[in-house]
N, C-alpha and C positions, 0 to 999 in steps of 0.2 A: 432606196427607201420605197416601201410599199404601202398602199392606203387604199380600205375598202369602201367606196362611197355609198353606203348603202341606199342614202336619201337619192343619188343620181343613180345609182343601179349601173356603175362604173368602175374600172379600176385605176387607178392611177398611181405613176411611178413620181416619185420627187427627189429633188438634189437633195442630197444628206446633208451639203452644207448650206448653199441658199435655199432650203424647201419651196423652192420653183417649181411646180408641175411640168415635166417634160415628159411626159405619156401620158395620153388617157386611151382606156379600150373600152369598148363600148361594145353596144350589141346585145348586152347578155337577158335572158329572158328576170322579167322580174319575181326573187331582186336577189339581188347576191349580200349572202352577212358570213361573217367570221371568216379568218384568214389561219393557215397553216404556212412560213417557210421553214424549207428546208433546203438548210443555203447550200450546203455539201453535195445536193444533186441537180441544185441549178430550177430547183422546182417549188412551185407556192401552189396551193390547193385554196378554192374558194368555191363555200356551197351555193347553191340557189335557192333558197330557204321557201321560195312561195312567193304571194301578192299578200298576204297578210301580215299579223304579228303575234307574237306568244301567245299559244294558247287561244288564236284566232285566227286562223291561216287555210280557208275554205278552197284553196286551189294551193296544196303545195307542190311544191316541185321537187325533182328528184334526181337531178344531177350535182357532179362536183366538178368543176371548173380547172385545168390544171395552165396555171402560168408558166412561162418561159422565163425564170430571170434574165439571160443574159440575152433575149432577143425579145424579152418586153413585150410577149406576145401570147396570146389565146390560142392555148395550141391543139388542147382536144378535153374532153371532157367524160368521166365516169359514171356509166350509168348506173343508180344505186336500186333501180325497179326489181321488184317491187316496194320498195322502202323507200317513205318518201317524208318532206317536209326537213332534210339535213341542216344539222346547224352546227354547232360547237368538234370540233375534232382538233386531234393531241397524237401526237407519235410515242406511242410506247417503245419500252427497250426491245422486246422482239423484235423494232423494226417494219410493226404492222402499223398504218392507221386506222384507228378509233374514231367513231363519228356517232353522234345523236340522231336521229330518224326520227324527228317530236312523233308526229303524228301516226308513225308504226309502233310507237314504244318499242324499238328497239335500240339498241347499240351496234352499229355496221362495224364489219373488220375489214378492211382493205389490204391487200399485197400490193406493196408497192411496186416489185419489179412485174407485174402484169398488169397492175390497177384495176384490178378485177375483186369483185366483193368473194369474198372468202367466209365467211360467218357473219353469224346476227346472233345476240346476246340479249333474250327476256329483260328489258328494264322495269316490266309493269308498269310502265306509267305512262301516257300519251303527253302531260305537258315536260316532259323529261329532256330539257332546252339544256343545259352544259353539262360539262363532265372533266374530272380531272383521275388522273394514273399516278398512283405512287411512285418516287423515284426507283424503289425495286422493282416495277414491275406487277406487281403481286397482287394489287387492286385497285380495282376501277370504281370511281364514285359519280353518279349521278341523281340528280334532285326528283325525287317524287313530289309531286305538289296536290295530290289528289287527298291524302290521307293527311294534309294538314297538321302537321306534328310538329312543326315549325313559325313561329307566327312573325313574318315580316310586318307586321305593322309599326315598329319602331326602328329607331335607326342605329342596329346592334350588329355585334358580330359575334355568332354561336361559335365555344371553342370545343371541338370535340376531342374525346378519347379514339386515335384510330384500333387503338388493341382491342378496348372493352365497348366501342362501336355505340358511345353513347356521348350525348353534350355534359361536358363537365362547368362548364361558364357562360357568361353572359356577357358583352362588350359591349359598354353603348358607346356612340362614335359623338366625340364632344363638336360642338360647333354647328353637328349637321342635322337642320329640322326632320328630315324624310328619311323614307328609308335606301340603304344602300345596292349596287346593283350589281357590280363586279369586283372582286378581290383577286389582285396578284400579287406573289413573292417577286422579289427580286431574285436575279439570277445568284446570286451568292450568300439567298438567305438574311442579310440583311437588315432588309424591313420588307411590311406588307404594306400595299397602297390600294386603296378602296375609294372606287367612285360613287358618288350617288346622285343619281339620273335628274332626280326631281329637286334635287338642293342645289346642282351646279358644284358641286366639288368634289374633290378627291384628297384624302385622310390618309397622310403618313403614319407607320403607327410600327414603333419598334418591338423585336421577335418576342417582347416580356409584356408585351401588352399595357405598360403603364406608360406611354408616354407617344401622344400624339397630336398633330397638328391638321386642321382641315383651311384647305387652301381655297378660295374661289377660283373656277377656271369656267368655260363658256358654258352655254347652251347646251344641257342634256347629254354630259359627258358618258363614255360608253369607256372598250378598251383602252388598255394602256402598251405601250413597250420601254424598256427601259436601256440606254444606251448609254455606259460611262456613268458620271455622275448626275443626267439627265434623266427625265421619267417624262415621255411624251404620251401626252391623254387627249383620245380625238373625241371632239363632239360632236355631235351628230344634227342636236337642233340648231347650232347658228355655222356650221362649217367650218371650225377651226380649231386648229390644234395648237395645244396649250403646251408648253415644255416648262418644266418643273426643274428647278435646282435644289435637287437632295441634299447634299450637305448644308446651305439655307437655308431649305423650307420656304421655299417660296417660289411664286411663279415669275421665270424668269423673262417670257416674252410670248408669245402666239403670232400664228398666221395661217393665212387659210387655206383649206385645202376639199374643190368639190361644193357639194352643195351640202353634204354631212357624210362625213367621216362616221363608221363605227369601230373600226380595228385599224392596226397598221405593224409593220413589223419592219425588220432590216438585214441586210443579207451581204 
């Protein structure tokens, strides 16, 4: 198991079954956020996002970090210059990585067998912080937040049309005062599970959208991964990760990890 500490600007390894910290790597220039594994090559990618935060990152930085799973180690690192300030990156089917560049508004393409940037993709937008890839392949979605057309100020989930490229619904997310921060599927479709930063929970919420539950879990919950019938949600304001039992709808225990967790994943 793998965990981005982003509050300690760390990465650290844990037992999958006692989440014991048995590696931390250190070193890395501030501060490292979001994590890519990709356990079939033995390799995790973590960018350097800057000293800042969304949309406020006056020194970004412009490397991607590449881990060693199986030797736990900081092995070298991709220069993405001139493109700087990386944050969110997703492996598409071609096999390339995708990466957000906030503060070039671009979108990086990465080759993996050379880890060499390959292309930049116009996103127009400079706060343009994540992004997700259709399971085909076929497009790539990233947030413009300049042009406002969107209004987070409630705590909703927009449903869009991907065909006709427009919001068809509105979701407000019961239970939770603020607004929400991250949305992931489960790997099987499932359900979608949404954190919100500033409420302290994360919202089960099944694929028909009528039926959902929001759970309290710690401080300033960020990513999730989800493992078996478990959904592990790391926080980031009090350092610890909260594990979730999906078929009860409930949390099922926490423990800490770092000084705050924002992502983590498993390999």
């Amino acid at each position: 198991m793998i965990a981005v500490d982003k509050i300690g600007a760390k990465v650290l390894f844990l037992n999958p079954v006692s989440f014991e910290t048995e590696v931390v790597l250190d070193g890395f220039p501030r501060t490292v956020h979001e994590l890519l594994v990709v356990p079939e090559t033995g390799l995790a990618y973590v960018p350097i996002f800057g000293d800042g935060i969304h949309g406020r990152n006056p020194n970004p930085g412009h490397l991607l970090c590449i881990i060693d799973l199986e030797k736990r180690a900081h092995v070298g690192d991709i220069d993405l210059t001139p493109y700087i300030a990386p944050h969110t990156l997703r492996l598409a089917p071609d096999g390339m990585i995708y990466i957000t560049c906030e503060n070039s508004a671009v979108v990086a393409v990465i080759d993996r067998s050379t880890h060499k940037v390959v292309d930049a993709i116009d996103s127009g937008s400079t706060n343009g912080h994540r992004l997700v890839i259709s399971p085909d392949g076929q497009r790539l979605y990233t947030e413009n937040e300049e042009d406002g057309t969107v209004d987070d100020a409630q705590p909703s989930l927009f449903l869009i049309d991907t065909a006709d490229g427009r919001v068809t619904d509105e979701v407000r997310l019961e239970g939770v005062p603020k607004a929400a921060q991250i949305a992931r599927y489960a790997p099987d479709n499932s359900l979608i599970a949404v954190t919100s930063l500033n409420s302290g929970t994360v919202s089960l919420i099944d694929p028909s959208f009528r039926q959902q539950t929001a759970i309290e879990v710690g401080s300033q919950p960020m990513d999730m991964a989800f493992r078996g019938d478990d959904l592990f949600v790391a926080c980031q304001g009090d350092g610890s990760i909260h594990v979730i039992d999906i078929p009860g709808r409930r949390a099922k225990h926490s423990f800490r990890a770092g000084a705050g967790c924002e992502c983590l994943g498993f390999f």
